[in-house]
C-alpha positions as CSV (number, residue, x, y, z in Angstrom):
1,X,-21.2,-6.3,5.2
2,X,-20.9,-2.7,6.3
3,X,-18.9,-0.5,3.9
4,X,-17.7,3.2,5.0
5,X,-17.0,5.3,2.5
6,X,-15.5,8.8,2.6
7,X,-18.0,10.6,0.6
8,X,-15.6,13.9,0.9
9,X,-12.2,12.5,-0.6
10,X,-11.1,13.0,-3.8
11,X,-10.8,15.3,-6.4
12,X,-14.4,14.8,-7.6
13,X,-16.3,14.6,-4.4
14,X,-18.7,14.2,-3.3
15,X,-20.6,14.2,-6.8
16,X,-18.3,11.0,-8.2
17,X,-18.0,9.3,-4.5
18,X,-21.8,9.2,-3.8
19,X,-22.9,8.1,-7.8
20,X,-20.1,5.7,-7.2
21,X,-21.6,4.4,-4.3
22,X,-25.3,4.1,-5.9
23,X,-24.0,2.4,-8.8
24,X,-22.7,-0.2,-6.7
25,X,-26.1,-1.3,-5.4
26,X,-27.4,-3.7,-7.6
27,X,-24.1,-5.8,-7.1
28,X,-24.0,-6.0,-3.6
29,X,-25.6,-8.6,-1.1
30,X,-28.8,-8.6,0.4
31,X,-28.2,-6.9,4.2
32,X,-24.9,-5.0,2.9
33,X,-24.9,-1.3,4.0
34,X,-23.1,1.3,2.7
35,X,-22.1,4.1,5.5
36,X,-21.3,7.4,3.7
37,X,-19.6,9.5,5.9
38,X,-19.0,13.3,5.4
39,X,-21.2,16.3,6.2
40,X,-25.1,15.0,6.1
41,X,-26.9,18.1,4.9
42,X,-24.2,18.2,1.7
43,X,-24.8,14.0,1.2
44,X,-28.8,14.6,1.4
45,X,-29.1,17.2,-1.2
46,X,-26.2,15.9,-3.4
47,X,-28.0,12.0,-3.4
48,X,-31.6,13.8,-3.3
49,X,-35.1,12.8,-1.4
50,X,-36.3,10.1,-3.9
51,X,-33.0,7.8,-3.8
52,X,-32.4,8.6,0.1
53,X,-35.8,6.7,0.4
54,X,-35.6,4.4,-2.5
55,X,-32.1,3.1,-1.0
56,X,-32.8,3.6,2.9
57,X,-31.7,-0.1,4.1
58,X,-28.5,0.1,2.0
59,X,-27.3,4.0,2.1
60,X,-27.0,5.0,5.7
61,X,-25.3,8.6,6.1
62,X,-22.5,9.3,9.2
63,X,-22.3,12.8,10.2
64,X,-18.3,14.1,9.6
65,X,-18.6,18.1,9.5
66,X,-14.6,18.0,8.6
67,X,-12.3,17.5,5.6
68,X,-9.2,16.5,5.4
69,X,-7.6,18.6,2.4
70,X,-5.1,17.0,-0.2
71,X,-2.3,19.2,0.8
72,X,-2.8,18.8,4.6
73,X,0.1,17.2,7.0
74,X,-1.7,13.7,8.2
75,X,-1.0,13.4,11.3
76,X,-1.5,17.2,12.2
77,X,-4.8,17.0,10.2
78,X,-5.8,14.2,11.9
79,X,-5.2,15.4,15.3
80,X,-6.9,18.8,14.6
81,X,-10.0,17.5,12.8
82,X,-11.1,14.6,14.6
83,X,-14.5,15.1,13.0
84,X,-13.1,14.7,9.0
85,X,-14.8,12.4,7.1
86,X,-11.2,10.4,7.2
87,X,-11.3,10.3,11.2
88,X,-14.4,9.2,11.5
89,X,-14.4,6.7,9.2
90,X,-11.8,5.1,10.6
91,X,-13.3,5.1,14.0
92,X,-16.3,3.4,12.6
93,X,-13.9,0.5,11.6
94,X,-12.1,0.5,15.0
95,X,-14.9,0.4,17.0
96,X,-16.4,-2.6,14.8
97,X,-19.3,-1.0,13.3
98,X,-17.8,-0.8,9.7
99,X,-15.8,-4.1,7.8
100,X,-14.1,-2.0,5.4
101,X,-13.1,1.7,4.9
102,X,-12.7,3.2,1.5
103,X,-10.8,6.5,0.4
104,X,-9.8,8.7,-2.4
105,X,-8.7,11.3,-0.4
106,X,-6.0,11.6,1.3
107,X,-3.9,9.2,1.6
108,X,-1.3,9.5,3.9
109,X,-4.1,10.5,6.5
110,X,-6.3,7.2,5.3
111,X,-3.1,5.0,6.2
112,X,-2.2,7.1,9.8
113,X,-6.0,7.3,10.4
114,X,-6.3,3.1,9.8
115,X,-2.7,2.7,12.0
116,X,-3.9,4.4,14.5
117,X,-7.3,3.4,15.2
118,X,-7.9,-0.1,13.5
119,X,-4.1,-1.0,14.3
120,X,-1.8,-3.0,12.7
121,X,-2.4,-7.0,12.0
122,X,-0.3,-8.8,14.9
123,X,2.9,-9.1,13.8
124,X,3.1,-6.8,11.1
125,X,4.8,-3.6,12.1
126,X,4.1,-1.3,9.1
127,X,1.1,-1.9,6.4
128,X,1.7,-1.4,2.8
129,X,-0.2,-0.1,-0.2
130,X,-0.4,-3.0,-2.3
131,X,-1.7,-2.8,-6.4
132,X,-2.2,-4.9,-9.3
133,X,0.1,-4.2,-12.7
134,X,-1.9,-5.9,-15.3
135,X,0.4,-7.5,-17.8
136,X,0.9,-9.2,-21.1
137,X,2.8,-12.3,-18.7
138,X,-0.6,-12.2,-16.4
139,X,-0.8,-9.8,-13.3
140,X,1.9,-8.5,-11.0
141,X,1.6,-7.5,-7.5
142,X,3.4,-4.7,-6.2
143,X,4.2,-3.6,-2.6
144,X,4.7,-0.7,-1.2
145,X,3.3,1.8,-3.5
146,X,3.1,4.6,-1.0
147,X,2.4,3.7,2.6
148,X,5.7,3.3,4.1
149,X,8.6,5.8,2.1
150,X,11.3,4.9,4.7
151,X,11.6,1.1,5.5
152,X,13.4,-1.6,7.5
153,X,14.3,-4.7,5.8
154,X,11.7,-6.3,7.9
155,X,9.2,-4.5,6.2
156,X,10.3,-5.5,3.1
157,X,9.6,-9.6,4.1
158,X,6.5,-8.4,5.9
159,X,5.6,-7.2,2.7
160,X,6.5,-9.9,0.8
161,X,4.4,-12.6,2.9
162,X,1.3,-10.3,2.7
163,X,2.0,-9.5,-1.3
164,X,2.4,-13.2,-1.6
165,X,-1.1,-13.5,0.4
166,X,-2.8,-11.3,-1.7
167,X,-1.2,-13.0,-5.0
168,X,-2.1,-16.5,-3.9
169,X,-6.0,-16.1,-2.7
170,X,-6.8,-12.8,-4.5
171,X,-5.2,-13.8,-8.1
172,X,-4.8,-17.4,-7.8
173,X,-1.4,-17.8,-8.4
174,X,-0.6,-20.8,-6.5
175,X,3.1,-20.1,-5.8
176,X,3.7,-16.8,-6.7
177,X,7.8,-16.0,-7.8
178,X,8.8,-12.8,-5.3
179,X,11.3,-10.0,-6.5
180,X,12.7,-7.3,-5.0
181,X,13.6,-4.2,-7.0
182,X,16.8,-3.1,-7.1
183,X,19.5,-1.3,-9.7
184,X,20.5,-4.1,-10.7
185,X,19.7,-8.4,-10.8
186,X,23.2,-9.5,-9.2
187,X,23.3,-9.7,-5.3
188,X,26.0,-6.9,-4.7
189,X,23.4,-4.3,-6.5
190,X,21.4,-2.2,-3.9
191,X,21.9,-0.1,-0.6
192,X,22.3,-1.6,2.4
193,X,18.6,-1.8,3.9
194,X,17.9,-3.6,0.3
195,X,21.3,-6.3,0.7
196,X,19.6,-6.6,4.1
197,X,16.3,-7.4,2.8
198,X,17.1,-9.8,0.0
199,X,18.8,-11.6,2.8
200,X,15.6,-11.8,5.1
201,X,13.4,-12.7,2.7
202,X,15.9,-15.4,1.0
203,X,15.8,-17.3,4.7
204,X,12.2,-17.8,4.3
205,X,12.1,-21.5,2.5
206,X,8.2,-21.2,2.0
207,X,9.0,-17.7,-0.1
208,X,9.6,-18.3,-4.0
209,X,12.0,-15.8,-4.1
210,X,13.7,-15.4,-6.9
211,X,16.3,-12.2,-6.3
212,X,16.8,-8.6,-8.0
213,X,14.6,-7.2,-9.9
214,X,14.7,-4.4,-12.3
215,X,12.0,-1.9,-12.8
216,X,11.5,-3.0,-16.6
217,X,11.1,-6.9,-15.3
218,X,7.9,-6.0,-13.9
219,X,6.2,-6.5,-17.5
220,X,8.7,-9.0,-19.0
221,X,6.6,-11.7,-16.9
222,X,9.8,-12.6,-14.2
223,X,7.6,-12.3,-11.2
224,X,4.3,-12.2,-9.6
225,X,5.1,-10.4,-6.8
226,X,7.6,-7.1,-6.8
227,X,8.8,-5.8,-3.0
228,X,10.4,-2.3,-3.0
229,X,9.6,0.6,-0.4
230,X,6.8,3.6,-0.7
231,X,9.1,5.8,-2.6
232,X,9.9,3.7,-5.0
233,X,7.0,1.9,-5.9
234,X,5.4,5.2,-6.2
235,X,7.2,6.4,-8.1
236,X,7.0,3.3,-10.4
237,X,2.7,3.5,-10.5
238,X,2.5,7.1,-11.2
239,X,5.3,6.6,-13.8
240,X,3.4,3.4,-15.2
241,X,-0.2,5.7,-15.1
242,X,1.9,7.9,-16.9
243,X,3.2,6.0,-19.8
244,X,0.2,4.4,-20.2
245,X,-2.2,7.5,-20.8
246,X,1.1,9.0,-23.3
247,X,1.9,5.9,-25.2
248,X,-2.2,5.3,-26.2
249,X,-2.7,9.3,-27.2
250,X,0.3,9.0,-29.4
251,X,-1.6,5.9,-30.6
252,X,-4.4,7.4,-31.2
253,X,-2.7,10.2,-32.6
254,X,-0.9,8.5,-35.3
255,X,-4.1,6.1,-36.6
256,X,-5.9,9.7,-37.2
257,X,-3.0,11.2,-39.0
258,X,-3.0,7.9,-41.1
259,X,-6.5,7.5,-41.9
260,X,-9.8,8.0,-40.1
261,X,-11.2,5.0,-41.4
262,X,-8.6,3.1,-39.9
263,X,-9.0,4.8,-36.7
264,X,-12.5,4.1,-36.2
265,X,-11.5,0.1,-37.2
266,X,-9.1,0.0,-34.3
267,X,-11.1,1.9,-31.6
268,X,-12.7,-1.6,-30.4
269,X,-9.2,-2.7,-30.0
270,X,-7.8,0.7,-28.2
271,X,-11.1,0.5,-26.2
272,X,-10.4,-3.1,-24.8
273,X,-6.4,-2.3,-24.5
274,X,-7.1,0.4,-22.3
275,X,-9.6,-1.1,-20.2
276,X,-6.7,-3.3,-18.9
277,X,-4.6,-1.0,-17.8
278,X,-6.9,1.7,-16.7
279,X,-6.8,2.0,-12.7
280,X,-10.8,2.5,-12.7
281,X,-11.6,-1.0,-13.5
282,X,-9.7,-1.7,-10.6
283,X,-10.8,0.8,-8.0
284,X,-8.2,0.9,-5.8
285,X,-5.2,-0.5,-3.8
286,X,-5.5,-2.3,-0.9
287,X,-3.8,-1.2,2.5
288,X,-2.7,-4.6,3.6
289,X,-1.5,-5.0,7.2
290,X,-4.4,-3.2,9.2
291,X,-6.5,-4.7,11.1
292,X,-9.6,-4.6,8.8
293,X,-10.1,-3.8,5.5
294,X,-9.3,-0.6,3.9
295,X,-8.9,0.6,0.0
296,X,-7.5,3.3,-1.2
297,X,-8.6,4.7,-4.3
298,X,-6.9,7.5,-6.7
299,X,-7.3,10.9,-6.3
300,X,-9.2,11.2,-9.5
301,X,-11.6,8.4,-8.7
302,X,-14.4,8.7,-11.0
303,X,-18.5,6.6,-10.1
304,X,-16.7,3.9,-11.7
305,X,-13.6,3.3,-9.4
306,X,-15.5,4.2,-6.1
307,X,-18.0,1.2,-7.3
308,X,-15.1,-1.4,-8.0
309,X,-13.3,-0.1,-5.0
310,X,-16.5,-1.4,-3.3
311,X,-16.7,-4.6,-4.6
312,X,-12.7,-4.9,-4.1
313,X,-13.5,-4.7,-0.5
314,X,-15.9,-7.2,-0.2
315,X,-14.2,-9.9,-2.1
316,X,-10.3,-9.1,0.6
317,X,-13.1,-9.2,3.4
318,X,-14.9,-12.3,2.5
319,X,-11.7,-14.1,1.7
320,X,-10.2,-13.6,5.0
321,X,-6.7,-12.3,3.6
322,X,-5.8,-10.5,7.2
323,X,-6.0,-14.4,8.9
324,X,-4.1,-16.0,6.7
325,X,-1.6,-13.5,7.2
326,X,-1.4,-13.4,10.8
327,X,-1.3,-17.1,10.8
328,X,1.6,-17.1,8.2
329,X,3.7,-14.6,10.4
330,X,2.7,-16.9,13.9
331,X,4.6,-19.3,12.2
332,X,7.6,-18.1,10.5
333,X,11.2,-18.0,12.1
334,X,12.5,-14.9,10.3
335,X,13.1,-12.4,13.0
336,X,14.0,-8.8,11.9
337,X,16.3,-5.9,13.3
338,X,15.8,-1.8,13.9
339,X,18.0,-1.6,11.5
């Protein structure tokens, strides 16, 4: 499998993208590559000599003299820097010499880059970001998280089959229970592109829908699957990242203030807590809907995401999510509207 990596986005790159990259080796396949694209002479002294030629049938460096910046407009970058690491990485995929494409840079460039070179899966007409909430009731899907901040209530059922897609093979939950997210759990609650929605995905008999959703039922274990728009579920994840990092320093916090002894006896504990709900473990979220393979990975991706990212790609690749969404949406009467 080939594996293109933007070695310039991110917060910490290309230090964190290329160790990430490296650390990966040892779990990869025999004949994997890993194409790191970004400006060569920065890669070769960054990665040095001795691993260049210790690792010269897996690391394989793509010239990109450009960066997208953070801040930058997508589509204006992406027209003015057809060189950046972002462009040109998304070429590699469109023109079938990459499998996946991974990203911590920008990503509203990453997902207009993928649309418009690797195109959208047929029948899909917008791709969504989709991520795992790990929780006490077992793992929750969520999409969209940031792809798409101004949606059609057919993207919210194209969203639900491919969330349900990645539920079912990725997390094997057979038949995982769908909710939308809404202000409230009765059917009147909502605007009128979410009423319109819930309707669309209701008529889908194959869909284990089971209605509104509120924000807090997402760790009270009443779905598998949550559907909402970009802006929302956004807002939701970098609420959640949040809440997270707050509620374990007050933790933390408050064991010290009681005793250090009993500090250091729950720091196993804390350590394992954390783990499960820390977004590097899970190195990114996966832009489902393009035709390929592409994860996006947190602005402050660290060796350790870029690495799981990495094996993330490999095992949506290998399971051949994209087909069994295509075939699902071949077959499926639901029909929606421009409106």
């Amino acid at each position: 499998m080939r594996i293109a990596i933007d070695a310039m986005g991110g917060d910490f790159a290309p230090d964190e993208i290329l160790n990430g990259a490296i650390e990966s080796i040892p779990q990869l396949d025999k004949g994997d590559t890993l194409l790191l694209v970004g400006p060569s002479e920065t890669i070769q002294s960054k990665i040095g000599s001795k691993n260049l030629s210790k690792y010269a049938n897996v690391l394989k460096i793509v010239e990109a003299p450009e960066v997208i910046g953070m801040d930058e407009s997508p589509i204006d970058a992406l027209r003015k820097k057809r060189n950046s690491s972002i462009s040109v990485m998304t070429k590699l995929a469109a023109d079938g010499e990459a499998d996946a494409v991974i990203s911590a840079g920008n990503t509203g460039a990453c997902v207009a880059g993928c649309q418009l070179r690797m195109r959208n899966i047929e029948g899909v007409n917008r791709p969504g970001i989709a991520v795992v909430f790990p929780t006490f009731e077992g793992p929750v899907t969520m999409c969209d998280v940031g792809a798409n901040i101004s949606c059609k209530p057919i993207n919210f059922y194209e969203y639900t089959v491919m969330a349900c897609m990645y539920s079912k093979y990725l997390l094997g939950i057979e038949n995982p229970r769908v909710g939308l997210m809404s202000i409230g759990e009765e059917e009147a609650k909502g605007n009128e592109i979410v009423k319109k929605a819930r309707e669309l995905i209701k008529s889908d008999p194959k869909i284990n829908f089971i209605g509104n959703i509120e924000g807090r039922d997402i760790f009270k274990g009443k779905c598998d699957v949550a559907i909402c728009d970009g802006f929302v579920g956004n807002v939701v994840l970098k609420l959640t990242e949040g809440l997270v990092d707050g509620l374990f320093k007050v933790i933390k916090h408050e064991l010290m203030k009681e005793s250090l002894l009993l500090a250091m006896k729950f720091k196993p504990v804390m350590m394992r807590m954390y783990q499960k709900y820390d977004y590097n473990e899970y190195g990114g979220a996966l832009l489902i809907g393009v035709n390929g393979t592409c994860v996006i990975c947190h602005g402050s991706s660290k060796s350790k995401t870029i690495k799981n990212a990495i094996m993330a790609s490999r095992k949506f690749h290998n399971l051949g999510i994209n087909e069994k969404i295509k075939e699902y949406l071949a077959t499926t009467g639901v029909k929606g509207t421009d409106e």
